[in-house]
Each structure stands twice: as C-alpha cells, then as structure tokens.
ZAMARGU-4260 file (C-alpha; in steps of 0.2 Angstrom, whole numbers, plus 5000, padded with zeros to 4 digits):
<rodrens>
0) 5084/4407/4964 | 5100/4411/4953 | 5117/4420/4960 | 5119/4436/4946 | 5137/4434/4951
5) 5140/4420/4946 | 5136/4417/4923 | 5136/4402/4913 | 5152/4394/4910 | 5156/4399/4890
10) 5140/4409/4888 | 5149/4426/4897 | 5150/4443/4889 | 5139/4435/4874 | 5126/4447/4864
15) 5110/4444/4867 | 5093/4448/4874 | 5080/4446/4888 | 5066/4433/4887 | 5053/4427/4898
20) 5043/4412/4904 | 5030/4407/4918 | 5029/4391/4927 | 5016/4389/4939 | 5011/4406/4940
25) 5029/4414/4944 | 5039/4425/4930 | 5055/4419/4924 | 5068/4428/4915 | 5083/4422/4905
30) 5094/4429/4893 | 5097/4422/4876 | 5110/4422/4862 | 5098/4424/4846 | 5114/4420/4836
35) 5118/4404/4844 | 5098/4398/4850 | 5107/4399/4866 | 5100/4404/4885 | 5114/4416/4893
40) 5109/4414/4910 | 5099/4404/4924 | 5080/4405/4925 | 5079/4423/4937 | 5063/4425/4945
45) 5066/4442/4951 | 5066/4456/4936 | 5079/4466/4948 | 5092/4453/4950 | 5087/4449/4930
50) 5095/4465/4927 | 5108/4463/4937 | 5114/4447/4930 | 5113/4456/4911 | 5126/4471/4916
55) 5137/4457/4923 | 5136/4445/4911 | 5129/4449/4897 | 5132/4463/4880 | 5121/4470/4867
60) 5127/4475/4850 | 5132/4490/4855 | 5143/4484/4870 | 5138/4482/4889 | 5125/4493/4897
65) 5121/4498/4915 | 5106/4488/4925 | 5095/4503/4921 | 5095/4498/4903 | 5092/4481/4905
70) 5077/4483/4916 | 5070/4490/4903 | 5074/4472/4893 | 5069/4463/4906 | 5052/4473/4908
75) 5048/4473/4889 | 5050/4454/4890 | 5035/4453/4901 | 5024/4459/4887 | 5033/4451/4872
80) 5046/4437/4866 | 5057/4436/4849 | 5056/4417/4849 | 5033/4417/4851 | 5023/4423/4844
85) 5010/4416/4859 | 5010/4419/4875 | 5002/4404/4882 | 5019/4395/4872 | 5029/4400/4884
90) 5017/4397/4898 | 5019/4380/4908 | 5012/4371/4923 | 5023/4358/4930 | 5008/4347/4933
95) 5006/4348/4912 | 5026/4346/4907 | 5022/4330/4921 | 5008/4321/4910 | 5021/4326/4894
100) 5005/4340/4888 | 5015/4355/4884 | 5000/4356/4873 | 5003/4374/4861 | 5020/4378/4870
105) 5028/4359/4866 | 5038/4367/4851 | 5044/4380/4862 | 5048/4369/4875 | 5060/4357/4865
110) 5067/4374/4858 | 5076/4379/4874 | 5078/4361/4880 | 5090/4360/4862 | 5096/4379/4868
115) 5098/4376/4887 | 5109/4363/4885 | 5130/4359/4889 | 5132/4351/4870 | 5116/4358/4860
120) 5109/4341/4851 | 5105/4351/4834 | 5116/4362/4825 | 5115/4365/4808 | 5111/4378/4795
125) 5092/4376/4798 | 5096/4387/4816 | 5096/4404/4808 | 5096/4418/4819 | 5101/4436/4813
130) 5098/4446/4828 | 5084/4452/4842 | 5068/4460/4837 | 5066/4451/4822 | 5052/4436/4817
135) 5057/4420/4825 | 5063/4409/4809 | 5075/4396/4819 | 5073/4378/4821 | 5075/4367/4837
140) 5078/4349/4838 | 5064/4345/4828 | 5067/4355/4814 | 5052/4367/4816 | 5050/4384/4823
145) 5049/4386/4843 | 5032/4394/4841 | 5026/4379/4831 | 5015/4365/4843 | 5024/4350/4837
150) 5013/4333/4844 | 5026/4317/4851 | 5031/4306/4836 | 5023/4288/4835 | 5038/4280/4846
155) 5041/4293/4856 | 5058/4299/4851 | 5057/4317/4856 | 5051/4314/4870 | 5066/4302/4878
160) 5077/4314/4868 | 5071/4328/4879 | 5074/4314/4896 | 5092/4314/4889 | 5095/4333/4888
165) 5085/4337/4904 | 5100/4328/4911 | 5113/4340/4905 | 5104/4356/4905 | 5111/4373/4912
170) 5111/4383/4928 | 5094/4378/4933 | 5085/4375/4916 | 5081/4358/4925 | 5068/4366/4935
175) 5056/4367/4917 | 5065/4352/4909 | 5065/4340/4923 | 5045/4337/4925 | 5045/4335/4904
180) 5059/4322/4907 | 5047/4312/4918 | 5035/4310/4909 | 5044/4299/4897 | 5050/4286/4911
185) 5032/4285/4913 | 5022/4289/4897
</rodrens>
C-alpha cells in the first residue's frame, strides 16, 4: 500500500507517535505529530512495514528508535488511540463516508482530513497538543475535539470543505477522504 522508503515531503524525522484506523475491515496505521495535529506518514496496512516506515522516518522524544521499538507502537495502537476515546470513531466503511454517515466517527473524520492535509485549513491556538499519551484536548476544523460526533451544519459547509481538502490530502490519505468527498457532489 505505501513505500516505507519513501516519507512525506516536510513531515520527516518529526516526533510523534503511531495511530490507527479501520476501513472496511483492514487495519491501518499512520503516524502523527501530536504537536502540529499532523499525520507523519501514508495509510500502512501492514503493522511490519508500519514499523519500518517509523525507524525511517520518524523520532520520539527521545530521538530515533530501531523497528523493534516501533512495533511495539504500532501493536499498542491496535488496542488504543491518543486522539479517541472510541473505537468505533476511528472505524469507517466506505459505503458510510459514501452516504456522508460517518455517524460517531464524523468528528474524528474532519480531524485527520484538517491533519492530512498539504496546507492544514485551521491553525490556531485552539489546536493544543502537548505530547503523546495524554487526553485528546485539540480542535479540528470545526472547532471541537476529534472524539466529538459533530452533525453537518444546515448548508453544508463542512461537508464541501471536506470535498475541497480531500483534493489535497497526503500520500494516500485520499483513500478515507475521497468516498467523504463524494458524498457532497451528491448530498
């Protein structure tokens, strides 16, 4: 699915840690700056080359690690997140993100669209992160926490803003975002 060779343009050698999400059924993994609200890396939907992709690419406070350490990031991921405190918010089908019904996991979902993104949309002091392994307390593009389920506004705002970033998301980010993005040409 995604090259560990090759990192993110600008998000290389950057502190952060291992999250996860499914989509239709199949695991995904991807790093993220909790400073910046940032992903590090490409959706990864293989826990090895996850690891890989970390030692490459990515640090921890404490400097760069070997891939036996981040395995241990990426497996820990599987059980718990720092940005939900849900797990079916960071659960997706593509057939729901199609009908524009991210349902408890919409919040969530316009977090990492705003943190997968070339140019993030929002960034202000309302996007507080001090570090991983600590409550979520940033804000997305809507102002709320990613573990918050935020319903569509009456004209449908954040929903074509969510069109618009899909367009300019990174590595393969489209792959969640894209499906979401539909759903406001027809919705």
């Amino acid at each position: 699915m995604a090259d560990p060779a090759h990192g993110l343009p600008g998000r290389i050698a950057v502190v952060g840690g291992i999250e996860s999400l499914v989509l239709d059924g199949r695991r995904l993994w991807f790093g993220f700056d909790f400073t910046s609200d940032q992903v590090l890396s490409p959706l990864i939907d293989d826990a090895g080359a996850m690891a890989r992709y970390a030692a490459q690419h990515m640090r921890q406070r404490t400097g760069a690690h070997d891939e036996h350490y981040w395995a241990q990031l990426v497996q820990a991921a599987v059980e718990s997140s720092d940005l939900v405190s849900r797990d079916e918010q960071r659960t997706f089908t593509t057939q729901t993100l199609e009908a524009g019904d991210a349902g408890s996991a919409h919040g969530h979902l316009l977090y990492l669209l705003d943190a997968a993104t070339e140019e993030p949309a929002h960034s202000g002091p309302d996007r507080t992160r001090t570090g991983s392994r600590e409550p979520a307390t940033q804000t997305g593009p809507t102002g709320l926490r990613p573990d918050e389920a935020t319903p569509d506004d009456e004209d449908g705002t954040l929903r074509r803003q969510g069109a618009v970033q899909a367009r300019t998301a990174v590595g393969n980010w489209s792959l969640l975002f894209t499906p979401y993005a539909r759903s406001t040409q027809t919705g």
